[in-house]
C-alpha positions in Angstrom: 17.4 -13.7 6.7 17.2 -14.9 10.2 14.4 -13.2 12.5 14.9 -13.8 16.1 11.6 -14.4 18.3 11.5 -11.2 20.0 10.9 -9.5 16.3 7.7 -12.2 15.5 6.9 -11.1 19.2 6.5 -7.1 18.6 5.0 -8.0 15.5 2.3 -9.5 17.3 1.8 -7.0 20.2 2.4 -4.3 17.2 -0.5 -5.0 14.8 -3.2 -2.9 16.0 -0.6 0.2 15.7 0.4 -0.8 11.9 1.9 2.0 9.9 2.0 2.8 6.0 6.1 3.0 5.4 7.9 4.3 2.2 11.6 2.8 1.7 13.5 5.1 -0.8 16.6 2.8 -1.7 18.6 2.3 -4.7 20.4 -0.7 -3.8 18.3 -3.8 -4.3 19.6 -5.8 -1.4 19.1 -3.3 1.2 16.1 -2.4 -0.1 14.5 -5.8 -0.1 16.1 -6.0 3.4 14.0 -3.0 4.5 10.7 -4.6 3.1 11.2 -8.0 4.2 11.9 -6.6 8.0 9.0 -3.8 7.9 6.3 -6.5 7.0 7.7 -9.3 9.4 7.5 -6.5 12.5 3.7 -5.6 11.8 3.6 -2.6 9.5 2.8 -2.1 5.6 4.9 -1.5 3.2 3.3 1.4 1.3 6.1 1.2 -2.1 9.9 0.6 -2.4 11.3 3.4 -4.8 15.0 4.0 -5.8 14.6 7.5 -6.9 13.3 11.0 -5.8 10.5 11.5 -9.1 8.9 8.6 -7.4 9.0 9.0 -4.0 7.7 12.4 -4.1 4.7 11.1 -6.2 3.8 8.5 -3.7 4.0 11.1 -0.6 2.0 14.0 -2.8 -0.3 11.1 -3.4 -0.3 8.9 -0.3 1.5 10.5 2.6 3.4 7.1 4.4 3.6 7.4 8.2 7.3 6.6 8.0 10.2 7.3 5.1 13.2 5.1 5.4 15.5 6.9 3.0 19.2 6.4 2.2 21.1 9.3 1.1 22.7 8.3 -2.1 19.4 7.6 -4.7 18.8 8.0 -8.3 16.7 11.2 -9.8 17.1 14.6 -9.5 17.9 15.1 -5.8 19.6 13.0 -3.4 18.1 11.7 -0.4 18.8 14.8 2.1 17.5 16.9 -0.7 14.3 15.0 -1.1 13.5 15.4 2.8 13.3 18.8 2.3 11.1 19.4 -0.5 9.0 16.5 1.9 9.2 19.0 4.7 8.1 21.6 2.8 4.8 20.3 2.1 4.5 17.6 4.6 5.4 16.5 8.2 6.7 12.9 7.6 8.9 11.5 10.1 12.1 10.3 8.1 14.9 7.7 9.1 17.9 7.8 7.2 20.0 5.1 6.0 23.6 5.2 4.6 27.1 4.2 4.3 28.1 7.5 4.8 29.7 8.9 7.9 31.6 12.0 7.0 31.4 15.0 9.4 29.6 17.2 6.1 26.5 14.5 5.2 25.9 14.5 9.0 25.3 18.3 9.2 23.3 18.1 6.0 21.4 15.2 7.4 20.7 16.9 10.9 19.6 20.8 8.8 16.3 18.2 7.9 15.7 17.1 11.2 15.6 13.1 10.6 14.2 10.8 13.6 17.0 9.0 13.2 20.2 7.7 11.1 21.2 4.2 10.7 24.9 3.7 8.9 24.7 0.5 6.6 25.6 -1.9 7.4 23.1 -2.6 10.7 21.6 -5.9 11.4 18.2 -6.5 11.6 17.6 -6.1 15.4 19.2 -2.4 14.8 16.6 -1.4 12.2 13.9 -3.0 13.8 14.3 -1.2 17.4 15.0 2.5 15.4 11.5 1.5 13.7 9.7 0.4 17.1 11.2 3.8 19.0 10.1 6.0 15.9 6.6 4.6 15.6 6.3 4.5 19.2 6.4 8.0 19.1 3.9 8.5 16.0 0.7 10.3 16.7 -2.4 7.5 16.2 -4.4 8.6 12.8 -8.0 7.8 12.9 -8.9 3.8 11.8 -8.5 3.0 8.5 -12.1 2.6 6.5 -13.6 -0.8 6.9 -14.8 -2.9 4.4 -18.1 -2.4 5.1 -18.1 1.2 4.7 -16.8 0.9 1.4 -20.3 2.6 -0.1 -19.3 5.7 1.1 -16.2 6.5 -0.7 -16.3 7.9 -4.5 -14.2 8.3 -7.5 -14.5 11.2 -9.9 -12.7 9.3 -12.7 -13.4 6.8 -15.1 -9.9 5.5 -14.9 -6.8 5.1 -12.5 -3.3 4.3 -13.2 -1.8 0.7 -11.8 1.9 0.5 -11.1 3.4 -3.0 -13.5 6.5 -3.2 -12.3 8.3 -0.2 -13.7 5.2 0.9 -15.9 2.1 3.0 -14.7 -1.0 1.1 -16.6 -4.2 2.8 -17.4 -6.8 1.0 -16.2 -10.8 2.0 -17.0 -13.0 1.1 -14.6 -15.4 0.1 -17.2 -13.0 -2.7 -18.0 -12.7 -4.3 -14.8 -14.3 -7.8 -14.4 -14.0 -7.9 -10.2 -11.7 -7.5 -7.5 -10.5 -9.8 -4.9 -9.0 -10.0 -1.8 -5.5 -11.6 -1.3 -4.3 -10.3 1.9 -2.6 -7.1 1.8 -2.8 -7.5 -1.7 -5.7 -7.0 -4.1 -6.1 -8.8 -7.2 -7.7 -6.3 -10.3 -9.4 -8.7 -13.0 -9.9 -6.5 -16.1 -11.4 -7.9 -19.6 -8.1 -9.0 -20.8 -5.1 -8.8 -18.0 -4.9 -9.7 -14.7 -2.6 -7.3 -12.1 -1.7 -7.7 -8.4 -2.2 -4.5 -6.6 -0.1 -3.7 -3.4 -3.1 -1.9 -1.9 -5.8 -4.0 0.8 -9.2 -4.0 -1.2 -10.5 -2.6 1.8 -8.8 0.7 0.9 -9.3 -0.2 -3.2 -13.2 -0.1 -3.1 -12.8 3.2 -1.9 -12.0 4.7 -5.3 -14.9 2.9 -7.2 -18.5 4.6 -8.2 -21.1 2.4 -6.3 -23.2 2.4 -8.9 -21.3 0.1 -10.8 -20.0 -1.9 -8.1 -21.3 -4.4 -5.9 -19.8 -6.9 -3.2 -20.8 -10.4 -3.8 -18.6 -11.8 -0.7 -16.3 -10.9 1.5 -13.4 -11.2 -0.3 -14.9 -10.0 -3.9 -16.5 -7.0 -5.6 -17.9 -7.4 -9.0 -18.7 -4.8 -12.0 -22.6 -5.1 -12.4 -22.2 -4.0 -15.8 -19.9 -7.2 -16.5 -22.2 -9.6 -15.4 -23.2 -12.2 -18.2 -25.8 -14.0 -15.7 -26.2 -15.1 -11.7 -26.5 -19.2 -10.8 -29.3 -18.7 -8.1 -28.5 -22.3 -6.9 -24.8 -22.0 -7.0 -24.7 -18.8 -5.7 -22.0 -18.4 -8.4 -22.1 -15.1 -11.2 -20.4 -15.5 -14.6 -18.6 -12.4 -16.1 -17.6 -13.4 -19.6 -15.8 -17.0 -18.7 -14.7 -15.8 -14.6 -16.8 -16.9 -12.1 -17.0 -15.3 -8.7 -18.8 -16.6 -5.4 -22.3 -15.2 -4.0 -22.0 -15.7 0.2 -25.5 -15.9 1.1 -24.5 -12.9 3.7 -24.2 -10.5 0.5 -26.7 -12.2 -1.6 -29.5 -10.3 -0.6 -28.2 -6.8 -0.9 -26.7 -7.9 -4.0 -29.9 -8.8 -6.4 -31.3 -5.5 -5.0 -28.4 -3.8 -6.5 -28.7 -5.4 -10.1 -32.0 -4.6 -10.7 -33.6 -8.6 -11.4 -37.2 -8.7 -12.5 
């Protein structure tokens, strides 16, 4: 796909404003299309669905700023349908996409009151400038939690479900081995399977007891309970055969936490 230099340039001037944006598309080159152009001009791609059971789980669960939807999808309800059980519970701004232009999908369309409606197919410039106008128009939400702050959150489950493609895993947080940073994404170490998590662990740590959980770096938080034993001159820990840093910013806080004698 070619990006021209004004779209690298509003991704730039764009990032403080970034925005969590659902793509609901059934065609798998559109709707990797969508995700490659909504990550190159500054915002996050929150999931890419191709059906209406999904994408009103993710917005009952996560509420996205933004819903790029095409009309024709896969479920229960097509895509004009979908926005208006969205509308009934929530106020998501929704940009539709399709190939259709009759005179009866537009009325349909315009009853749910979309922010806008791109007709396939557009080029990139033409989605990226209906994105910039809509989110230029978005109310700002309050900052996202910070790393640091993570202590605060809580989680009142011993478990949560990670998406594997097309599976939802089960995952007990008294089987996890560490997390780890890997930009936007987060990768979730458990005792026997590794999984790549679409979520920053910034917003991740949130959902773990900090009783169990400690940061050992910037980029890592461990389960206490997993720890086999702590190199004091490496400022390295072992968890079974893993090893994970100690930055001597965290290393302080972080044999407080465990409890050494």
């Amino acid at each position: 796909m070619i990006v021209d230099d004004n779209c690298c340039k509003f991704a730039f001037e764009n990032h403080l404003m970034k925005k969590n944006i659902l793509i609901v598309e059934d065609e798998e080159l559109y709707a990797s299309k969508l995700e490659m152009l909504v990550e190159i001009v500054g915002h996050n791609v929150l999931e890419v669905v191709d059906n209406s059971q999904d994408a009103l789980a993710i917005v009952n669960e996560k509420t996205p700023d933004l819903i790029l939807m095409d009309i024709n999808i896969q479920g229960d309800h097509d895509g004009i349908e979908l926005a208006d059980l969205i509308h009934q519970k929530k106020e998501i701004p929704i940009l539709f996409i399709s190939s259709l232009k009759d005179d009866s999908t537009f009325r349909r369309v315009s009853r749910t009151q979309p922010v806008g409606f791109l007709l396939k197919p557009f080029d990139e410039l033409q989605l990226q400038r209906s994105i910039d106008l809509i989110i230029s128009q978005l109310p700002e939400k309050a900052p996202e939690k910070r790393e640091e702050d993570w202590e605060t959150g809580s989680f009142n489950k011993d478990f949560f479900f990670v998406k594997n493609r097309q599976q939802l895993e089960k995952v007990h947080l008294e089987n996890i081995l560490y997390l780890e940073a890997d930009g936007r994404y987060t990768i979730l170490q458990t005792d026997r399977k590794k999984y790549l998590i679409r979520i920053p662990l910034s917003e991740l740590i949130a959902k773990l007891p900090t009783i169990n959980f400690a940061k050992t770096h910037r980029s890592f938080i461990v389960n206490i309970t997993k720890i086999t034993s702590v190199d004091l001159q490496d400022n390295v820990i072992w968890l079974s055969d893993k090893m994970v840093p100690v930055s001597r910013r965290e290393k302080e806080d972080f044999l407080k936490k465990i409890d050494w004698i």
